[in-house]
C-alpha positions as a printed NumPy array, in Angstrom:
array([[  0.   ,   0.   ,   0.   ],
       [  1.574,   3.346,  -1.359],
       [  1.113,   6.468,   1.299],
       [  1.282,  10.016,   0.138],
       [  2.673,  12.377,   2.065],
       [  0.66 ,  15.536,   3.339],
       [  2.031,  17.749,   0.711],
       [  2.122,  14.985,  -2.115],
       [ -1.865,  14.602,  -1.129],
       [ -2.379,  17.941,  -1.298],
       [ -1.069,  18.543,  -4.943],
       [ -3.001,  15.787,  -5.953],
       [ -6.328,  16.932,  -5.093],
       [ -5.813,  20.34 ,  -6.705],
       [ -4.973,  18.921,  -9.857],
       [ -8.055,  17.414,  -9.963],
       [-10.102,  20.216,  -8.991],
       [ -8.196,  21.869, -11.872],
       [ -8.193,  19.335, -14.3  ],
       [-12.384,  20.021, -15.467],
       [-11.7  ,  23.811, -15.419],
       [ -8.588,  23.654, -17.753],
       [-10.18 ,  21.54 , -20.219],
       [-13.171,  23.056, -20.448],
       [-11.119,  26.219, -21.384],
       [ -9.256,  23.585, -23.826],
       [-12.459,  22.827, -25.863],
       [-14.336,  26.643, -25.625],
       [-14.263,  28.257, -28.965],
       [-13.072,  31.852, -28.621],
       [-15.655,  34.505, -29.798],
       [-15.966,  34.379, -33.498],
       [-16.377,  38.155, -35.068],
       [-15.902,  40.073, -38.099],
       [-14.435,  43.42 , -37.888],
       [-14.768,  45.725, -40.258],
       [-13.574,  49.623, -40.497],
       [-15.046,  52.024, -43.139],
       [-14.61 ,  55.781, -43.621],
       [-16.74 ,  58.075, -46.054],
       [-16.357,  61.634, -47.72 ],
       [-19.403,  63.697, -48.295],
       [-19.164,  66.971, -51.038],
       [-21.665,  69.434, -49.656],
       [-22.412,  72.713, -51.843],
       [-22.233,  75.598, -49.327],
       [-25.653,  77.436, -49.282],
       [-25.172,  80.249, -46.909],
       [-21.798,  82.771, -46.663],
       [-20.829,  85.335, -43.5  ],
       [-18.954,  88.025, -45.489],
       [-16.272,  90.38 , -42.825],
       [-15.343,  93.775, -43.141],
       [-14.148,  96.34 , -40.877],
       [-14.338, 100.225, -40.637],
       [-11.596, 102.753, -39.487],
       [-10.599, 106.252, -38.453],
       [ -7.77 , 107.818, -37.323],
       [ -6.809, 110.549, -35.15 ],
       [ -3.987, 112.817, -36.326],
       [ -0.171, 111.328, -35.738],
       [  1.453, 113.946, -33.426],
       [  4.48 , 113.668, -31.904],
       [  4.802, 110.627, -28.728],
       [  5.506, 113.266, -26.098],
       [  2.431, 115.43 , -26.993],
       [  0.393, 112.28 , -26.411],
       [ -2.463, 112.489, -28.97 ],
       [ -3.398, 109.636, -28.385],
       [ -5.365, 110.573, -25.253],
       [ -6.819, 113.569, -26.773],
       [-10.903, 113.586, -25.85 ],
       [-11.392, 115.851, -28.644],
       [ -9.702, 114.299, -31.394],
       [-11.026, 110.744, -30.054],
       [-14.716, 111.82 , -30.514],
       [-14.161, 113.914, -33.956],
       [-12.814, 110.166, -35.272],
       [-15.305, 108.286, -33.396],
       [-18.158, 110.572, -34.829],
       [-16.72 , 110.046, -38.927],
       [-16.596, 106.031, -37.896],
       [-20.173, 106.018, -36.99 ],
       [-21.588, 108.267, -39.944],
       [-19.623, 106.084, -42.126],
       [-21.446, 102.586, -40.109],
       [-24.62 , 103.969, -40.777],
       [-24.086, 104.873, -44.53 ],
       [-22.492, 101.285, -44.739],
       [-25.59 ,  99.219, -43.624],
       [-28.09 , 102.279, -45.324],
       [-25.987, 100.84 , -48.633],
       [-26.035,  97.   , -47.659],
       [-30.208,  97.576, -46.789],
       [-30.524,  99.065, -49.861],
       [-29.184,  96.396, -51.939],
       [-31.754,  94.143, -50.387],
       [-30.105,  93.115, -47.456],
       [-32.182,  92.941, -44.072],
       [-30.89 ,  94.538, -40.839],
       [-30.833,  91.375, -38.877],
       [-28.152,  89.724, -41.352],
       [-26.17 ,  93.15 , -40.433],
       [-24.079,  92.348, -37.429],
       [-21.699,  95.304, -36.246],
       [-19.096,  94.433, -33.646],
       [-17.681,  96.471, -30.75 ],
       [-15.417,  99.929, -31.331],
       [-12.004,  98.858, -30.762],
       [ -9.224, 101.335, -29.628],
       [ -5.588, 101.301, -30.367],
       [ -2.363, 103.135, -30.402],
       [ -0.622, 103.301, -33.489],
       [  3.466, 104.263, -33.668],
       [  4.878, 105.542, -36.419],
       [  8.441, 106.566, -37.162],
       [  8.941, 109.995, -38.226],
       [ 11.306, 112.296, -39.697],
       [ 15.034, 112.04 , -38.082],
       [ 16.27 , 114.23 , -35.263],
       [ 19.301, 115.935, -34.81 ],
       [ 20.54 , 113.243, -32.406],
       [ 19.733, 110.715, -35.423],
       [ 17.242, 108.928, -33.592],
       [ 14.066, 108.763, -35.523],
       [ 11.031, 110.77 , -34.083],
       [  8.605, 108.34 , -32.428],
       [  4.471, 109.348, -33.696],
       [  1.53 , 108.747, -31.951],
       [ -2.227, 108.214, -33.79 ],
       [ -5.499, 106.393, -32.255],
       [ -7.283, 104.287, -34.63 ],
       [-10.945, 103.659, -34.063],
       [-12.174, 100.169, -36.043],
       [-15.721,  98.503, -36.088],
       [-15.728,  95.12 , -37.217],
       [-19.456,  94.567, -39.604],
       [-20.188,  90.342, -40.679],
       [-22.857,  90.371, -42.969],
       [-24.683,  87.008, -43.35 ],
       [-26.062,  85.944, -46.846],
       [-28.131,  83.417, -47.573],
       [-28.458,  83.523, -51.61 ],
       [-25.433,  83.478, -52.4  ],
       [-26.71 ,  84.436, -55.8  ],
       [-26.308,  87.842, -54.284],
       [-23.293,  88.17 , -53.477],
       [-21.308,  89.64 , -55.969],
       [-24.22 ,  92.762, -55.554],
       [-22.997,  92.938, -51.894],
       [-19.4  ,  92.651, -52.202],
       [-20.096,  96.032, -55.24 ],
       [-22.391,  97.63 , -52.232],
       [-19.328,  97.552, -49.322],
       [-16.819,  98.733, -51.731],
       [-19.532, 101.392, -52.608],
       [-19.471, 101.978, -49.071],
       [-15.985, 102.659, -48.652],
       [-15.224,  99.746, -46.243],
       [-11.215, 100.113, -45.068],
       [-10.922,  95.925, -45.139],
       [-12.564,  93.165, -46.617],
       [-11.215,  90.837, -44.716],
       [-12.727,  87.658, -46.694],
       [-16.135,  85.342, -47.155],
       [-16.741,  82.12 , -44.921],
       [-19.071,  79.711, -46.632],
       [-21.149,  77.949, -44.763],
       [-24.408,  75.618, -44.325],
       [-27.852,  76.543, -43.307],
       [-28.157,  72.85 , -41.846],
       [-24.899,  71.054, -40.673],
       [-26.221,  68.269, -38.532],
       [-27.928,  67.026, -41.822],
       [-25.011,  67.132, -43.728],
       [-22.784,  65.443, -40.683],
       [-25.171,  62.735, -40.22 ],
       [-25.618,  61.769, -43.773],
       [-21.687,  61.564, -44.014],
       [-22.052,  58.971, -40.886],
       [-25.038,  57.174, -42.649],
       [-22.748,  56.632, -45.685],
       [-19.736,  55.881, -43.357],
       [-21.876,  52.514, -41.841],
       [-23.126,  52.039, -45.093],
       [-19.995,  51.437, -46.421],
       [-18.772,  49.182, -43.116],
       [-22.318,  47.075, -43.353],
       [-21.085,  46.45 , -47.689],
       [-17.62 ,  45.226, -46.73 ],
       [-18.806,  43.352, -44.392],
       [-21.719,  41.588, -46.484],
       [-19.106,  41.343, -49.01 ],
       [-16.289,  39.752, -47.058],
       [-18.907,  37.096, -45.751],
       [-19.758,  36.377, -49.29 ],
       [-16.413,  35.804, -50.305],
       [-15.873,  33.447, -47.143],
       [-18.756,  31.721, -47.833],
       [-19.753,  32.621, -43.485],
       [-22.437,  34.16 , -41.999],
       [-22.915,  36.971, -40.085],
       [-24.994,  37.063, -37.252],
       [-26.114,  40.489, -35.181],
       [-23.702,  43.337, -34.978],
       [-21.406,  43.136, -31.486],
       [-20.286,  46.376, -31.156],
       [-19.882,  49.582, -33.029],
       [-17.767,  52.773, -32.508],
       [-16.867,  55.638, -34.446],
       [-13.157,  56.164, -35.573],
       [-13.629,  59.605, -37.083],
       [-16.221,  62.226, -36.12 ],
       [-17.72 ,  64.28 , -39.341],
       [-16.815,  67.529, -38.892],
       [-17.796,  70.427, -40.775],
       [-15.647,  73.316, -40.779],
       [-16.387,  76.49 , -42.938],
       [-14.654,  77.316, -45.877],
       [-12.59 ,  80.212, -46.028],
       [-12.232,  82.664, -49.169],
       [ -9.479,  85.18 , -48.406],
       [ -9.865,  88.696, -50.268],
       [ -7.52 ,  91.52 , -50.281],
       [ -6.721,  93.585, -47.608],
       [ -8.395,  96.662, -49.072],
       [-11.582,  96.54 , -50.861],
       [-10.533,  99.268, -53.13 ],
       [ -8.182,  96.663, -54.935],
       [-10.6  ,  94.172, -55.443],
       [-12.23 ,  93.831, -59.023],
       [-15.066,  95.178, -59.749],
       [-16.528,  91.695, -61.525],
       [-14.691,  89.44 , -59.718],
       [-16.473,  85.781, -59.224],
       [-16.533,  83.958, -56.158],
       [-17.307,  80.638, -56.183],
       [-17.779,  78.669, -53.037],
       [-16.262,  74.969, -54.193],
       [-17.335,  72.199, -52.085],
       [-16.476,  71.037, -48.796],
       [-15.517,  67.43 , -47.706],
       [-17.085,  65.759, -44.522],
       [-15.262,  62.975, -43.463],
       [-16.682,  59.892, -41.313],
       [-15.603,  56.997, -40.005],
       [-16.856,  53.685, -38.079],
       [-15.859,  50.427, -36.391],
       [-18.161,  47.511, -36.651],
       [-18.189,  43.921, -35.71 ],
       [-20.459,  41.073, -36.46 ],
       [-20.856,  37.987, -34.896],
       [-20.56 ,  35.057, -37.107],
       [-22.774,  32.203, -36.79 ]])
């Protein structure tokens, strides 16, 4: 008769305790899935455009030490030309068709300007001081059919800056989700396609995730810096922009 010892025993029993566990892992399948990853590209048309501009006035340039800059009464002579000129500007814009609330003017913005002058007798140049006075105006169109008539009406106007035309869409989520649609679309084809081709098939989808969220950003025209130099017949065409999208999907495979 053969004894074990204690620890002998002991090892014994837990390899048969173990010994079901293990080879039931042994004989389970691991999951079977197919995994597929598909991006799209959507071309949208832009149907609506925010046009910028800005407005300016100066005050004189005067020497730094006389500080000009800070003078009340050449601050509101400049402040009072920038606002007659703002209301002839959206006067012009209203009268080419344009309704007030697509008009947006932005805050006055103050700054000091330096500017080198003539040379002293030291040699040192002479520092000058001006203030400039700017309102921002964004002017939102939507027929863009109109806009070379409101690009003729700022220049009309006298605007200092155009500063350049952001096309946009009147209804992005619609746009965004059909570039996701296409994007599982495409995933749900290669996968039909792949378990064609493997002659398997594919059971409910396991999980799904997106890789790539459709984004859509503006497109920017730039124009030049004064509005003056712009032609007069210019075209503007606002191209198409490209909303990408992409998914993760897996299937389980019965």
């Amino acid at each position: 008769m053969t004894l074990f010892s204690p620890a002998r025993l002991l090892l014994l029993i837990s390899l048969l305790v173990a010994a079901p566990l293990l080879v039931g892992q042994a004989l389970a399948e691991p999951p079977r899935q197919l995994h597929v990853q598909a991006e799209a590209t959507l071309s949208v048309v832009p149907d609506r455009a925010t046009l910028s501009a800005r407005l300016w006035e100066r005050t004189s340039a005067l020497p730094q030490e006389e500080e000009s800059g800070s003078d009340p009464e050449a601050l509101r002579e400049a402040r009072e030309r920038l606002e007659t000129r703002a209301g002839e500007l959206i006067r012009t814009l209203e009268a080419a068709g344009l309704e007030r609330d697509a008009i947006s003017a932005g805050s006055l913005a103050v700054q000091p300007e330096h500017l080198a002058g003539s040379r002293l007798e030291n040699g040192e140049r002479e520092i000058l001081v001006r203030t400039r006075l700017e309102r921002p105006f964004r002017v939102q169109i939507d027929d863009l059919e109109r806009l070379p008539k409101l690009l003729d009406a700022l220049t009309e106007a006298g605007v200092n800056a155009l500063d350049g035309v952001a096309y946009d869409l009147a209804d992005r989520d619609a746009a965004t989700d059909e570039a996701l649609i296409r994007a599982l679309e495409k995933a749900r084809h290669k996968a039909a396609l792949m378990a064609d081709t493997l002659d398997i098939s594919l059971g409910p989808v396991a999980s799904v995730s997106e890789t790539r969220v459709p984004v859509f950003q503006p497109r920017m025209l730039a124009m030049a810096a004064d509005a003056r130099e712009s032609a007069p017949r210019a075209e503007y065409r606002p191209g198409t922009i490209d909303i990408e999208a992409g998914v993760s999907v897996s299937w389980e495979i019965e």
